[in-house]
MIBADREN-120603 format. One record per residue (C-alpha): residue number from 0; residue in three letters; x, y, z. Coordinates in Angstrom, 3 decimals. Each point is the difference from the previous one (the first is absolute). Last residue first. Example, Ala and Ser with C-alpha at 12.3 -4.5 7.8 and 13.67 -1.06 7.14 Angstrom:
2
  kollum  kolgu        xx        yy        zz
       1    Ser    13.670    -1.060     7.140
       0    Ala    -1.370    -3.440     0.660
This chain:
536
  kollum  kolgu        xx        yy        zz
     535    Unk    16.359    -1.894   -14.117
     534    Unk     3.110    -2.426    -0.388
     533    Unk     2.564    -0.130     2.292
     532    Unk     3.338    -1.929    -0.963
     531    Unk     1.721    -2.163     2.568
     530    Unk     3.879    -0.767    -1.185
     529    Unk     1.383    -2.822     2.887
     528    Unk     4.006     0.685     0.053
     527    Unk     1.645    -3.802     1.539
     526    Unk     2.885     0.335     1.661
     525    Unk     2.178    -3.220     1.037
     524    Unk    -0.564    -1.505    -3.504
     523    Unk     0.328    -3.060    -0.816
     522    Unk     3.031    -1.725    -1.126
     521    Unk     0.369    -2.686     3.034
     520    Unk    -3.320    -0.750    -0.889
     519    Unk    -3.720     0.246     1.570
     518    Unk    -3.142     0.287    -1.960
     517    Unk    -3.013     2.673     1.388
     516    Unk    -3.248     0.315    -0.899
     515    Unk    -1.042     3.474     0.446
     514    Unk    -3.679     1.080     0.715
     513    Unk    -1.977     3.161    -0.306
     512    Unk    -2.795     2.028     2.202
     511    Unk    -0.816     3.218    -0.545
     510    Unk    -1.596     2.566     1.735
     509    Unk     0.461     3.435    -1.519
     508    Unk    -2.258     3.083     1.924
     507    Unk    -0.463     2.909    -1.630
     506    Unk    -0.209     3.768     0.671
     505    Unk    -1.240     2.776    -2.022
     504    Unk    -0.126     3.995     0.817
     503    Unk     4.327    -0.220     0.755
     502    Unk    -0.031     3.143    -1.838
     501    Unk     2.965    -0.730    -1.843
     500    Unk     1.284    -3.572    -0.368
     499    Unk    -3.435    -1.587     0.531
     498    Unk    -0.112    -2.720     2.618
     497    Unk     1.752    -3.513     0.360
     496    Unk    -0.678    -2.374     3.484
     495    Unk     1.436    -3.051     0.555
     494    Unk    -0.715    -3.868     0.579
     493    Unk     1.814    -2.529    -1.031
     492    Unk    -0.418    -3.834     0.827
     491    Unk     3.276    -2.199    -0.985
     490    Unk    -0.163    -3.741    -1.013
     489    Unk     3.018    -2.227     0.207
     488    Unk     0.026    -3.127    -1.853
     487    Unk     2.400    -2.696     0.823
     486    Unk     2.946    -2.533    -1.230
     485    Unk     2.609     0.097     2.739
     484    Unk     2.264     2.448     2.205
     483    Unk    -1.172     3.400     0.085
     482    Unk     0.434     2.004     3.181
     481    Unk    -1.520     3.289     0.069
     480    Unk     1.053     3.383    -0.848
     479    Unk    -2.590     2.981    -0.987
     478    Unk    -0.560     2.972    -1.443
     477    Unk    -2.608     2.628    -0.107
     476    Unk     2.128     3.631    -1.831
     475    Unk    -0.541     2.486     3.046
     474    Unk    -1.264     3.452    -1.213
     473    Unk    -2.993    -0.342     2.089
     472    Unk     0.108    -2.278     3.268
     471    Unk     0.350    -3.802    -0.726
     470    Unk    -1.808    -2.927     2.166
     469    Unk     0.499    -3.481    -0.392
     468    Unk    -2.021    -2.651     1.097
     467    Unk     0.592    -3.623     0.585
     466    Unk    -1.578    -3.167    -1.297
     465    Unk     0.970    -3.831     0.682
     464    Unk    -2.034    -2.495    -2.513
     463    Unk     3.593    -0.527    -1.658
     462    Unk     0.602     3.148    -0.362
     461    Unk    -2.857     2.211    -0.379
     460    Unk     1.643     4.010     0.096
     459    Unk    -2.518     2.864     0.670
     458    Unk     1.460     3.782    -1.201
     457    Unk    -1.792     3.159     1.109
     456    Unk     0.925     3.238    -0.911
     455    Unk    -0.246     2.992     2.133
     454    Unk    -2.023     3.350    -0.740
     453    Unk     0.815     3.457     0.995
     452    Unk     2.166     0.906    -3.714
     451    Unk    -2.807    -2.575    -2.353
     450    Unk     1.517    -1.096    -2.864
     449    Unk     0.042     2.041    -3.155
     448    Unk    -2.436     0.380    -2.862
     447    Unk     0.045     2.311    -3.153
     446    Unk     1.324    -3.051    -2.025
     445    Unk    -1.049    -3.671     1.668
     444    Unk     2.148    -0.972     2.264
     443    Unk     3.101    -2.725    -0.178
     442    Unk     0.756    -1.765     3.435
     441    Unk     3.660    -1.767     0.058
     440    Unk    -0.155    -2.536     2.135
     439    Unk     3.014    -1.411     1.752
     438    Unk     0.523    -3.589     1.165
     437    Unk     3.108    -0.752     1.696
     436    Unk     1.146    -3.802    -0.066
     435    Unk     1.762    -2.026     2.880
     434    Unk     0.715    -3.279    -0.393
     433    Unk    -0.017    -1.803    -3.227
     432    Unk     0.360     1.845    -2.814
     431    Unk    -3.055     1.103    -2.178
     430    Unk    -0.928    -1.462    -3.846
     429    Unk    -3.625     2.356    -0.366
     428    Unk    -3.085    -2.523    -1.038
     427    Unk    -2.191     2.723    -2.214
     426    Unk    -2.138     2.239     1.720
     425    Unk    -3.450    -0.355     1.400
     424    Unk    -1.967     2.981     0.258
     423    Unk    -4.338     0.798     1.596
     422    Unk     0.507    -2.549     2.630
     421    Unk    -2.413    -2.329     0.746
     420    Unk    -1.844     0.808     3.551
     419    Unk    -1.075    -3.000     1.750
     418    Unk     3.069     0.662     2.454
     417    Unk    -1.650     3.218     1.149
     416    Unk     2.357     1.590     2.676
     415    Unk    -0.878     3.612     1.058
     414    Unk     2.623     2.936    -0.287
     413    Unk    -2.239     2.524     1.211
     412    Unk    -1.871     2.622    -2.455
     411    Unk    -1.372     3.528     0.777
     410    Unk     2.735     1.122     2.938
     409    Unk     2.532    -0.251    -2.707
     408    Unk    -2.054     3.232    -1.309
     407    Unk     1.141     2.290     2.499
     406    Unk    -0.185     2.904    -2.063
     405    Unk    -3.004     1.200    -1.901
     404    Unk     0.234     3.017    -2.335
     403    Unk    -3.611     1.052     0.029
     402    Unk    -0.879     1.476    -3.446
     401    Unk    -0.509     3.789    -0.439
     400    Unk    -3.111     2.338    -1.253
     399    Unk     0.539     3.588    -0.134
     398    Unk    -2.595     2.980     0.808
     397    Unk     2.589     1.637     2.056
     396    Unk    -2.253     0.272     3.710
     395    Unk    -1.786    -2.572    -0.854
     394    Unk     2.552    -2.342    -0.363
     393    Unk    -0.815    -3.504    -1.368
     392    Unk     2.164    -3.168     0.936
     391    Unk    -1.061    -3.349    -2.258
     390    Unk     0.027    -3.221     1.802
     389    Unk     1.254    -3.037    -3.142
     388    Unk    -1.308    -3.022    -1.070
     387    Unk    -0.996     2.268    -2.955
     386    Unk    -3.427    -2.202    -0.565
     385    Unk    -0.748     1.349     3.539
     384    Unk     1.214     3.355     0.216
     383    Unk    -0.476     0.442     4.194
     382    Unk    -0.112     3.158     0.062
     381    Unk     1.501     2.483     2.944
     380    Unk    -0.575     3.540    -0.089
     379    Unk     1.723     2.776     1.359
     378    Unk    -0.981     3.374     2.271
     377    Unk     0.869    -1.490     3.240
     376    Unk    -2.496    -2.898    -0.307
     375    Unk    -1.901    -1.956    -2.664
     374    Unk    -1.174    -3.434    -1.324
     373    Unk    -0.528    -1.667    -3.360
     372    Unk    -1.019    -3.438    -0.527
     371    Unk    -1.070    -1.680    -3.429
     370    Unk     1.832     1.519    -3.163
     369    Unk    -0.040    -1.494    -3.455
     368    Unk     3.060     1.007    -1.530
     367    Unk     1.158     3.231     0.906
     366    Unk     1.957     3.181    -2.393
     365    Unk     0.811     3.072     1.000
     364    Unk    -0.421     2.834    -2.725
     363    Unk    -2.297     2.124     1.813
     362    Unk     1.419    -0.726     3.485
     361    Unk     3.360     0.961    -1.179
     360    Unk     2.429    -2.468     0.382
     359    Unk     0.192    -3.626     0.078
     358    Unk    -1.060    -2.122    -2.715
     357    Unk    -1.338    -4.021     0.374
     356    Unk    -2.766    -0.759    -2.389
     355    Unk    -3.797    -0.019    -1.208
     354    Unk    -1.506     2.601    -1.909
     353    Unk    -2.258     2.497     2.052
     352    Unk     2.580     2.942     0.055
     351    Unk     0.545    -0.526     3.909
     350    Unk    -0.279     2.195     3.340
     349    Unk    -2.463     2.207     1.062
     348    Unk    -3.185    -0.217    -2.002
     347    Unk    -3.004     1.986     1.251
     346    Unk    -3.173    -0.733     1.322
     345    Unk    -2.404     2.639     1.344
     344    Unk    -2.707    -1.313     2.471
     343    Unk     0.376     3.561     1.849
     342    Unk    -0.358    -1.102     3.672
     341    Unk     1.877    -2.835    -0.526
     340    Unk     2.793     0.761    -2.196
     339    Unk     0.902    -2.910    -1.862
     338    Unk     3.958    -0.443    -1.216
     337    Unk     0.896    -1.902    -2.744
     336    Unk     3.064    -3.017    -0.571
     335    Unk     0.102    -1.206    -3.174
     334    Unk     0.382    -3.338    -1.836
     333    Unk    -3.369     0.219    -1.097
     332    Unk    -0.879    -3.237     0.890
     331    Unk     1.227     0.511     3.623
     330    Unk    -0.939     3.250     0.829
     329    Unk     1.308     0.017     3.045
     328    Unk    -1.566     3.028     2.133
     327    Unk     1.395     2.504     1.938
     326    Unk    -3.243     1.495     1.874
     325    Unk     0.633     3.478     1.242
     324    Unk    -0.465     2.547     2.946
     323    Unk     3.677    -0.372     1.218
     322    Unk     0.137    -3.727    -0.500
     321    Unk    -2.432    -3.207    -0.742
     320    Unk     1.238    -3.094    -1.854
     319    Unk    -1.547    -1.912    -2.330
     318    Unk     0.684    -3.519    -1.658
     317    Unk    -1.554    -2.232    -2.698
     316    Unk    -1.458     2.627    -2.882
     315    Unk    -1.655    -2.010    -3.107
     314    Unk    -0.341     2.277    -2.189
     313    Unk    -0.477     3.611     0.797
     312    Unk    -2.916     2.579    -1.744
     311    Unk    -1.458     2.510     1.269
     310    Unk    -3.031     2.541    -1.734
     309    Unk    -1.792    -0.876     3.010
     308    Unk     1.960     1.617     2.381
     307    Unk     2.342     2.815    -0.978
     306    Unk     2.938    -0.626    -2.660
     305    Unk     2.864    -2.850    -0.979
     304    Unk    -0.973    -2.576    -2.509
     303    Unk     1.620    -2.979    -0.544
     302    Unk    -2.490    -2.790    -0.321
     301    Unk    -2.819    -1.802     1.374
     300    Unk    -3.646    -0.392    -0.221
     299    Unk    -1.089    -4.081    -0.178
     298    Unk     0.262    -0.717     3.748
     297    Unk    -1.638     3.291     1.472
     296    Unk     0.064     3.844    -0.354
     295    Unk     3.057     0.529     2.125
     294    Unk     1.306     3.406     1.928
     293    Unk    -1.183     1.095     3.528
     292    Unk    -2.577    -3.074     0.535
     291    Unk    -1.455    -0.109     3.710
     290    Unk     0.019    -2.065     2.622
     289    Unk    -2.808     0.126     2.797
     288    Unk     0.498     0.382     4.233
     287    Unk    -3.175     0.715     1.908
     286    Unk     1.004     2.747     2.252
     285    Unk     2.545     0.988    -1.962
     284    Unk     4.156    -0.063     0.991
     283    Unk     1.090    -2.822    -1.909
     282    Unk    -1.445     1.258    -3.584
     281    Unk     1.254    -2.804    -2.194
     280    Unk     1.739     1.674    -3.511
     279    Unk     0.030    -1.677    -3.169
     278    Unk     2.676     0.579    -2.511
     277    Unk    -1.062    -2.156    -3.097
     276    Unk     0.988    -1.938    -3.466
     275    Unk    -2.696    -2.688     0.424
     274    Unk     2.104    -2.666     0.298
     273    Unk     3.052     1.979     2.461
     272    Unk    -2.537     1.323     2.904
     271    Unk     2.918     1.570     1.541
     270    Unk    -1.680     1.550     3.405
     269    Unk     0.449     3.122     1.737
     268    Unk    -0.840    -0.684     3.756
     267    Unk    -1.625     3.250     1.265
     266    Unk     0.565     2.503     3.238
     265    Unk     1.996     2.009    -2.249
     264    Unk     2.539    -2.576    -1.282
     263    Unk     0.515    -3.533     1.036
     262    Unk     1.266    -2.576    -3.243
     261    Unk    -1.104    -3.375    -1.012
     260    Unk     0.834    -2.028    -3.165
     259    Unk    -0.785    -2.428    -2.717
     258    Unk    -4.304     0.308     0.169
     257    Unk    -1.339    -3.097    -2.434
     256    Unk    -3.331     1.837    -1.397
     255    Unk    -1.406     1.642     3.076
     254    Unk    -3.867    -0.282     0.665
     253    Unk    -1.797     1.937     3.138
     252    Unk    -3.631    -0.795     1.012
     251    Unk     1.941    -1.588     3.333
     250    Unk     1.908     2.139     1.181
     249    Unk    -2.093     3.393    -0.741
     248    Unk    -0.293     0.885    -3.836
     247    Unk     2.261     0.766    -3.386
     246    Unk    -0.576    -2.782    -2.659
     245    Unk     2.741    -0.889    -2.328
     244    Unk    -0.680    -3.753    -0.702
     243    Unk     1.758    -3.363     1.086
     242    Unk    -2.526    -0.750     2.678
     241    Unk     1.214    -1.133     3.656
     240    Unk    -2.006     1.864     2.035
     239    Unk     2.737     2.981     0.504
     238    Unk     1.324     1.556     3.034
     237    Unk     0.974    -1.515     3.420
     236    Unk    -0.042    -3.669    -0.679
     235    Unk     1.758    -2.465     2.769
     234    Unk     2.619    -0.277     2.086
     233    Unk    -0.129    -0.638     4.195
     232    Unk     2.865    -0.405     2.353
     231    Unk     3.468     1.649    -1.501
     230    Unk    -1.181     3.523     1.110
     229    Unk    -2.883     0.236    -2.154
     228    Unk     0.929    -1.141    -3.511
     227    Unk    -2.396     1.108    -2.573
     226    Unk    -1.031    -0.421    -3.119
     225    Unk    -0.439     2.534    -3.171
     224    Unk    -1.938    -1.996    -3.315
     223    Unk     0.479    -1.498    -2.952
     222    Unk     0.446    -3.611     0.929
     221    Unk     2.851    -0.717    -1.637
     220    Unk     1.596     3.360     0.659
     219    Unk    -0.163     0.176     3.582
     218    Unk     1.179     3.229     0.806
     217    Unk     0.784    -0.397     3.710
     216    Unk    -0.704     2.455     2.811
     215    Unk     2.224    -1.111     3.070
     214    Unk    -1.763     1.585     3.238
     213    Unk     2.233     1.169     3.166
     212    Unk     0.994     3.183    -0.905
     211    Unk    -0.412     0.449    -3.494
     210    Unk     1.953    -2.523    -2.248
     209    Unk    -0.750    -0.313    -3.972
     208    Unk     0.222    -3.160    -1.656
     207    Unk     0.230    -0.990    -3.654
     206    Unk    -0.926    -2.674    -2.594
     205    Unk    -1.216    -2.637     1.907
     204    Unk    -0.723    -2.710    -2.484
     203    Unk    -2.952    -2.135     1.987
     202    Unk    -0.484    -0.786     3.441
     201    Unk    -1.009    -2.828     2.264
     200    Unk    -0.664     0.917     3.635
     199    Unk     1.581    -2.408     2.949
     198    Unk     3.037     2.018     0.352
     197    Unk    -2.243     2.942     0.190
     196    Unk    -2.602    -0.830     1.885
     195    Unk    -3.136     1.008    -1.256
     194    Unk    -2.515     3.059    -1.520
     193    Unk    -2.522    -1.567    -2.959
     192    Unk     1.091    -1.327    -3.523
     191    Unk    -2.072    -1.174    -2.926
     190    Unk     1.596    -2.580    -2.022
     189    Unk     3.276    -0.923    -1.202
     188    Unk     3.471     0.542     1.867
     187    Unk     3.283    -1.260    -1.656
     186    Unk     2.197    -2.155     2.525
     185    Unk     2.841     1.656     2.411
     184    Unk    -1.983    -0.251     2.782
     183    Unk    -0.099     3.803     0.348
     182    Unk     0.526     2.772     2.524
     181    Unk     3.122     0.423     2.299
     180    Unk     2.747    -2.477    -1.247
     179    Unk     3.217     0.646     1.176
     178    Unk     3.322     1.274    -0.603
     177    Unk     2.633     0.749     2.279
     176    Unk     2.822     2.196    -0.060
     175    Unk     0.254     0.856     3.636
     174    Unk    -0.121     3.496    -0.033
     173    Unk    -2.209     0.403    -3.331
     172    Unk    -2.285    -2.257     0.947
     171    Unk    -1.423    -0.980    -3.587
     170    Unk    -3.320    -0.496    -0.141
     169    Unk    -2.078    -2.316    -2.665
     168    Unk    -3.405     0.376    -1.620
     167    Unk    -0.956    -2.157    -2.060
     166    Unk    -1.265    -1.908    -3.256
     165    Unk     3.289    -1.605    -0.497
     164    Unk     0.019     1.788    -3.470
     163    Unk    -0.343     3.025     1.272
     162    Unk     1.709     0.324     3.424
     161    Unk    -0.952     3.358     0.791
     160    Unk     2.483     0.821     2.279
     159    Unk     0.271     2.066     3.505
     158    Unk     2.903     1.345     1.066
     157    Unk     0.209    -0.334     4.256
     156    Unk     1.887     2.671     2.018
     155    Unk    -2.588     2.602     0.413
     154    Unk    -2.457    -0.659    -2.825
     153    Unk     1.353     0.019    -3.580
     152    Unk    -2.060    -1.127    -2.818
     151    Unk     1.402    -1.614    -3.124
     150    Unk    -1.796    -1.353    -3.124
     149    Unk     1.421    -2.793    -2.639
     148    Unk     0.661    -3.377     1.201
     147    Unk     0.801    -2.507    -3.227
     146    Unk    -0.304    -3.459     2.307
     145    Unk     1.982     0.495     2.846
     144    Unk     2.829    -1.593     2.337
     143    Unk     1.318    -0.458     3.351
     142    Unk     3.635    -1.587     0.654
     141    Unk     2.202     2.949    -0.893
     140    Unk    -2.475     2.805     2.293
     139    Unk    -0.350    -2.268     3.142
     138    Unk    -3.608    -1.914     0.225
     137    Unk    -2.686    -0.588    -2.075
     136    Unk    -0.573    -2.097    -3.219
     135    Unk    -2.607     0.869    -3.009
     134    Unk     1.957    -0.731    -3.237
     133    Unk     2.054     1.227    -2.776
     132    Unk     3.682    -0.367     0.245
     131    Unk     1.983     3.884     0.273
     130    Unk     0.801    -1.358     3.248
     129    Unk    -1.909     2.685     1.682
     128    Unk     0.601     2.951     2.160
     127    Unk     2.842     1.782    -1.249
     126    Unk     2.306     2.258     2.202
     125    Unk     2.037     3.387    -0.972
     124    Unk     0.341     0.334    -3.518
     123    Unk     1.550     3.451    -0.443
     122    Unk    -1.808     3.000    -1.917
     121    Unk     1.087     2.910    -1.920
     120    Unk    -1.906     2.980    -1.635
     119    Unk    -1.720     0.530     3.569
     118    Unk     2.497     3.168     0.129
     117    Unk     1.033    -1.357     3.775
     116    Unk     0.434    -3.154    -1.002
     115    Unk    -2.937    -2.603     0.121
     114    Unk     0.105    -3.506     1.918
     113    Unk    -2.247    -2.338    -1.508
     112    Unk    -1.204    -2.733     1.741
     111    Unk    -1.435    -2.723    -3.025
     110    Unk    -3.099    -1.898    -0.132
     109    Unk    -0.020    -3.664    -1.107
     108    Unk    -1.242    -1.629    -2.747
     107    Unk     1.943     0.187    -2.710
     106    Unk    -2.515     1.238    -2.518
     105    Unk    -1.614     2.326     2.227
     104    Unk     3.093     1.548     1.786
     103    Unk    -2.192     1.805     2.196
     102    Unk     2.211     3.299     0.883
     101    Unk     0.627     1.261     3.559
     100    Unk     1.309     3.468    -0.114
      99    Unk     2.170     1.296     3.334
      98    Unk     0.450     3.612     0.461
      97    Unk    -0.866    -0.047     3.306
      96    Unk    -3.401     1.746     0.042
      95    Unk    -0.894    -3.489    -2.079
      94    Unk    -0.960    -0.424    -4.355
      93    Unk    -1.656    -2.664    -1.323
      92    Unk     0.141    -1.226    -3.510
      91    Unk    -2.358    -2.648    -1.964
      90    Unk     0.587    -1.626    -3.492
      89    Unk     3.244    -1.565    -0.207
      88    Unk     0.266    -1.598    -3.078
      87    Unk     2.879    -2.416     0.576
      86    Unk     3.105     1.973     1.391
      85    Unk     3.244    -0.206     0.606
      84    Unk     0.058    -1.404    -3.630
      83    Unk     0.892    -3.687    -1.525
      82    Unk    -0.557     0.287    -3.524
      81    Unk    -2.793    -1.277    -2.356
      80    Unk     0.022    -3.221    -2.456
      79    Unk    -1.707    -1.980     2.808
      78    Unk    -3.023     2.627     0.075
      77    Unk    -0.494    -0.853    -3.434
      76    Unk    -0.909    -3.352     0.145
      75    Unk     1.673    -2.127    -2.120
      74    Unk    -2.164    -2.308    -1.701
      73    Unk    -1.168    -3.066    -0.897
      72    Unk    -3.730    -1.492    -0.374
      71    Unk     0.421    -3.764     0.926
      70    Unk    -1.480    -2.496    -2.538
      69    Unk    -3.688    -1.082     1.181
      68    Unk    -1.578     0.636    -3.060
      67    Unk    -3.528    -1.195     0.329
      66    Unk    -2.287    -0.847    -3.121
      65    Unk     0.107    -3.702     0.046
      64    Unk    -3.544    -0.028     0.657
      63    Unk     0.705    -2.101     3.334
      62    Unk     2.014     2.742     1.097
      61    Unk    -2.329     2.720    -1.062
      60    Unk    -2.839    -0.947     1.906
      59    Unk     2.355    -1.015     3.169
      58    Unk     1.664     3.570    -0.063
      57    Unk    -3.156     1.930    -0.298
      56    Unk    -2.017    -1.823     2.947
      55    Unk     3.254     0.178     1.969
      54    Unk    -0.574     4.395    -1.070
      53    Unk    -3.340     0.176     0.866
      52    Unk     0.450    -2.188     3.647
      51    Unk     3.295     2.375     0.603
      50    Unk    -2.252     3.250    -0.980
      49    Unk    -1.238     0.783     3.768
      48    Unk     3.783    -0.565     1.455
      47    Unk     1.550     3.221    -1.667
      46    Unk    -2.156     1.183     2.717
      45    Unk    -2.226     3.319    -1.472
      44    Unk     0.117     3.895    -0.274
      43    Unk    -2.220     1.347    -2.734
      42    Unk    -1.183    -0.870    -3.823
      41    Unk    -0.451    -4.048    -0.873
      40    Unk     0.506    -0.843    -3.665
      39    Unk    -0.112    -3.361    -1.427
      38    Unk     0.736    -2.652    -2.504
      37    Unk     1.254     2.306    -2.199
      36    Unk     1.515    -1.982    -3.153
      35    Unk     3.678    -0.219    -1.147
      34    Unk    -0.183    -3.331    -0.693
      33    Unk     2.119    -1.098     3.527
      32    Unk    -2.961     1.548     1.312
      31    Unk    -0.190     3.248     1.349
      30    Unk    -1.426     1.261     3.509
      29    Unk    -0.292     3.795     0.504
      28    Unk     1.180     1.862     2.989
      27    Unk    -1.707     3.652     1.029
      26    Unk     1.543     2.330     2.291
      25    Unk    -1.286     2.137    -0.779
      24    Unk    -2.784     0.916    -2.202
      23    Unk    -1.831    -0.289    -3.292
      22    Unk     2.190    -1.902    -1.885
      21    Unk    -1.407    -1.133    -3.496
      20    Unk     2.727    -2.196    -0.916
      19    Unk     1.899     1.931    -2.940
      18    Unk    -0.857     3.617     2.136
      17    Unk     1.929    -1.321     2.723
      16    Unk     3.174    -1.189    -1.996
      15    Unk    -0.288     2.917    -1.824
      14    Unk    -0.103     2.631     2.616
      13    Unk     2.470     2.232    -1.310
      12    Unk     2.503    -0.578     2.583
      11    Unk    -0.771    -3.440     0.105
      10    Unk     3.416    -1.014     2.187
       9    Unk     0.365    -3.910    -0.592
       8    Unk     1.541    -2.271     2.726
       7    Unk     1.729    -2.761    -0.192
       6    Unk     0.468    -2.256     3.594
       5    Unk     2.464     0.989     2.899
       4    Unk    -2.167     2.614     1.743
       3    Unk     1.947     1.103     2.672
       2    Unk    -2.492     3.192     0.405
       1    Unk     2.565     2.069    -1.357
       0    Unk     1.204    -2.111    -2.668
């Protein structure tokens, strides 16, 4: 679900699957006959489009066999069973001198302004940039849209984006608003790569960038190596020759194993090098720049084990974030966040028990789930808890771990008209009077929940292919009266926002669409009480 993959997808914890067909690396995709025979296995990165001939060889043979099944495999997908949240695991965080954070809403595609209160515990929804639709279009902040953007960068008064699954870099003017493409075609690069214009320059997955001065370092995942941006004119390689392999070295003898984030610390850019379970560290300030390996033994060597040096182990760490003399670090796998001190190599866990989950508190008994981005000012930290869909608040200073309380949250979804859309209820034919009838809908939570105190609710009306839009503050019951004078259907869009009853830690968002057909009679009823129950 969190790469929008809509087809099944089995999780061989215990290797099974791999072991069953011989896999000796990965990725590797294996071809099997409608018999249940390998037909074959190909190990590494490849176009889909190199096994079409294979597999139209495969479907012919069997079809004139008699041996192909061609009857639809159903199934709901899993991601359509889940709730609407604020947020869609967000996976990078970026924090400004004026108390702004700017989150990348991965999974709705957009990034989200963020203003904090003054205890950071709080935060209101200032602009979006995106339509939340995934895509590669510039220009103001509703119209343009991304395809899963992770990274920020800040320089001056432009944000800078690693457009990941656009394969790009986009820019965000932060006075104007606008977006626009800065590096990238928005196609998948393959091949060998030398220094060129940006907009002109394939790229592949960037995973993070990192602003100093005028030169946008990139962690550019797909390839395995460090680019760079060099003041919006030329982009190419900086470190790394394009191996997957841990191999310390100058710029080019230098392998990374798909590096997930950038961060400036002591005259060296810390790098997540999230396959092989890493902290590297690129010596800016050398004569003859190399990167070296602080924690990480390679692809095959991970797990959770804090310490000095070698004896190290993380899995699978995707951000990093350098403050006061330390490395935060996401331990993503691990559900942890550790701290690396760089002159020391010692490793030790901060926050998280190692078990998946969502529990404030102490930092010993806090709980994440899977986290990628993690950033740090004024004595707190920010995470982004991915698999949470949620920004976790850590205090240094009182060793406690907090969620974000968001506010704002209308801001995430405009009313938007999709006719195509079928509606999720239709209710029986209700006998109304002619004339004017008042619809009022009575919204039933789920227990432990309550609506939203600083968030409106939206009602959309179709009558008679005419819409309108009504807008309800907090506490108001959503009712309407409209003329009804013949046979019709009415359908009603509903969007509102429920959180937790206490803490206020979890926040949903209900959209729902229903229709009432409507029969007119001297008899009917002028009123008409609409029951809406919400089901988790």
């Amino acid at each position: 679900m969190r790469h929008g993959l809509d087809h099944p997808v089995v999780n061989d914890v215990n290797f099974q699957v791999w072991q069953s067909y011989a896999v000796k690396a990965w990725p590797t995709i294996v071809v099997i006959d409608p018999q249940g025979k390998i037909v074959h296995t190909q190990s590494g990165e490849i176009l889909a489009e190199e096994f079409a001939p294979q597999i139209e060889a495969l479907i012919n043979e069997f079809e004139v066999k008699g041996l192909l099944d061609r009857t639809p495999f159903d199934f709901l997908a899993e991601r359509m069973q889940e709730p609407l949240r604020p947020l869609d695991y967000p996976s990078k965080v970026l924090l400004t001198n004026k108390g702004l954070l700017y989150i990348a809403d991965t999974g709705h595609h957009r990034i989200l302004e963020v203003q904090l209160s003054e205890d950071g515990l709080k935060g209101k929804i200032v602009r979006v940039f995106g339509s939340g639709q995934p895509g590669l279009q510039d220009g103001p902040a509703t119209i343009a849209a991304f395809h899963g953007p992770h990274g920020l960068a800040l320089s001056g008064d432009t944000l800078y984006v690693a457009d990941t699954e656009n394969h790009a870099v986009r820019a965000i003017d932060l006075v104007s608003g606008l977006v626009r493409r800065v590096a990238g075609t928005g196609h998948k690069a393959h091949g060998r790569f030398t220094l060129g214009k940006p907009a002109e320059t394939p790229l592949r997955s960037p995973w993070a960038v990192l602003a100093i001065d005028d030169i946008v370092f990139i962690a550019m995942a797909g390839t395995h190596q460090i680019w760079a941006l060099f003041q919006e004119e030329q982009i190419g390689p900086f470190f790394g020759n394009g191996r997957e392999a841990l191999v310390d070295g100058d710029q080019m003898q230098s392998s990374f194993n798909q590096p997930s984030d950038l961060s400036l610390g002591m005259g060296h850019i810390f790098v997540a090098d999230a396959e092989a379970s890493a902290i590297r560290a690129i010596a800016l300030l050398d004569e003859k720049p190399r990167v070296v390996t602080l924690v990480g033994q390679g692809l095959f060597e991970f797990g959770d084990v804090d310490g000095m040096g070698g004896m190290v182990r993380l899995q699978h760490p995707t951000g990093l974030t350098f403050y006061e003399g330390l490395v935060y670090i996401a331990d993503s796998y691990n559900h942890k966040i550790k701290t690396l001190d760089p002159t020391t190599g010692q490793v030790k866990t901060l926050i998280g028990t190692g078990q998946p989950g969502h529990a404030d508190g102490p930092f010993t008994q806090a709980e994440l789930f899977e986290p990628e981005g993690v950033v740090a000012d004024q004595g707190r930290l920010y995470i982004a808890d991915t698999n949470n869909h949620l920004v976790r608040v850590a205090d240094l200073t009182t060793g406690i771990a907090h969620t974000l309380m968001l506010r704002g949250l209308e801001r995430l979804q405009p009313v938007t008209s999709d006719e195509a859309r079928p509606p999720d209820l239709r209710f029986e034919p209700l006998l109304v009077g002619p004339g004017q009838v008042t619809f009022s809908f009575d919204i039933d939570l789920p227990a432990g929940y309550k609506l939203n105190a600083e968030a409106p609710l939206i009602l959309r009306l179709t009558q008679n292919n005419a819409s309108s839009v009504h807008t309800f503050e907090p506490g108001q019951i959503p009712t309407v009266t409209l003329a009804v004078t013949s046979e019709q259907e009415l359908t009603f869009d509903l969007t509102f926002y429920y959180c937790e009853t206490e803490e206020e830690r979890l926040c949903l968002i209900h959209d729902t669409r229903f229709v009432l057909p409507c029969l007119t009679a001297e008899a009917g009823l002028p009123v008409v009480q609409v029951p809406y129950r919400v089901s988790l």
